[in-house]
C-alpha positions in Angstrom: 37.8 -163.5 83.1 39.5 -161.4 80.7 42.9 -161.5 79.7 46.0 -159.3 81.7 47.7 -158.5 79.0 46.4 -154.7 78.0 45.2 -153.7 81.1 45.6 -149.9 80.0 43.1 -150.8 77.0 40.8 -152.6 79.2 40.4 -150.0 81.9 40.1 -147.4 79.0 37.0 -149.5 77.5 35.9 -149.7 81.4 36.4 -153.5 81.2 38.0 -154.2 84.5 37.8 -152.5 87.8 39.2 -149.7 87.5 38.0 -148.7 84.0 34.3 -148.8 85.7 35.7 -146.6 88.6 37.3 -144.3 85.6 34.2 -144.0 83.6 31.9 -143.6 86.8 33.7 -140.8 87.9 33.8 -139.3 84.6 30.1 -139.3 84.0 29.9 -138.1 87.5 31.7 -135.4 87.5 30.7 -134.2 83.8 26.7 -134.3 84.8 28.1 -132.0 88.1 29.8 -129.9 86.1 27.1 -129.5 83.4 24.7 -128.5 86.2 26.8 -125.9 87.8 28.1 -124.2 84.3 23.5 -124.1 83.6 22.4 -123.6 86.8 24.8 -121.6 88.9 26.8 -119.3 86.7 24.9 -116.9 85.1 25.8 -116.1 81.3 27.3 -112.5 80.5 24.4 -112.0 78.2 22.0 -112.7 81.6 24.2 -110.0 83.8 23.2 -107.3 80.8 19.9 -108.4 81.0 19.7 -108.4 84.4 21.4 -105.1 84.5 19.2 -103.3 81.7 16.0 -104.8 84.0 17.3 -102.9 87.2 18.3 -100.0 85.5 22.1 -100.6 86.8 23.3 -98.2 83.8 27.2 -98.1 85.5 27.0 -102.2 84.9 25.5 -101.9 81.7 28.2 -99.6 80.5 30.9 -102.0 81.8 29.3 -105.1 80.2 29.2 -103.5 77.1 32.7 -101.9 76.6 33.6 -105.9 77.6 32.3 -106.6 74.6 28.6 -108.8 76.1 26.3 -109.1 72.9 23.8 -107.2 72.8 22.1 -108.9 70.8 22.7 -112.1 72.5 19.9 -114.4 74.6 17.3 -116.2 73.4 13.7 -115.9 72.2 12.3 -112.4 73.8 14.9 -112.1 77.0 17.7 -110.4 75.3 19.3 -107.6 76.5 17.5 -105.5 73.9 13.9 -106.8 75.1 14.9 -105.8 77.9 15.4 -102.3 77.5 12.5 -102.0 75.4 10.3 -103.3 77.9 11.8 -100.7 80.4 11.1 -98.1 78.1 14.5 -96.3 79.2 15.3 -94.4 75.9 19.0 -93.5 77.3 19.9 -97.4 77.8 18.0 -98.4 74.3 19.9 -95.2 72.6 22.8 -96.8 74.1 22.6 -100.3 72.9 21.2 -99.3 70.0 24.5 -97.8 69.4 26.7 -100.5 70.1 24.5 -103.0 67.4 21.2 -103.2 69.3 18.3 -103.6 66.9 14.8 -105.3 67.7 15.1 -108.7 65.5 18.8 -109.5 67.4 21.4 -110.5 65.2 
């Protein structure tokens, strides 16, 4: 049985009850919140990407002048790739413009 006398310090090192409700609904929570910010909202760079892919030039535009990297993404799905691989010259002139290149930043 452990001592009454710091139950603020016990509960915040999840010693008594309501330190292991605390720190449950803590690790709860942050896993659910780490798998909506991955899973559910799309990135800005992903909305140019998906943009470039669909050839939404209005969006692209918009993403852009927000100041979306164009540079950004990983490995070959960047917004760049992207516009490569649709061969529209207007959108890669474009981009190319606002800091596009080929090897990203």
């Amino acid at each position: 049985m452990l001592p009454t006398d710091r139950p603020v310090l016990y509960t915040l090192l999840g010693l008594n009850r309501a330190g292991t409700l605390l720190w449950g609904v803590l690790i709860v929570g942050g896993f659910a919140a780490f798998v909506v910010w991955k899973v559910f909202l799309p990135t800005r760079v992903a909305a140019l990407v998906w943009a470039v892919e669909n050839n939404d030039i209005d969006l692209v535009h918009l993403l852009v002048e927000s100041g979306v990297d164009v540079n950004g993404g990983s490995g070959v799905v960047t917004p760049f790739g992207a516009v490569i691989a649709s061969r529209n010259l207007a959108l890669m002139t474009y981009l190319e413009d606002h800091g596009g290149t080929e090897r990203g930043r």
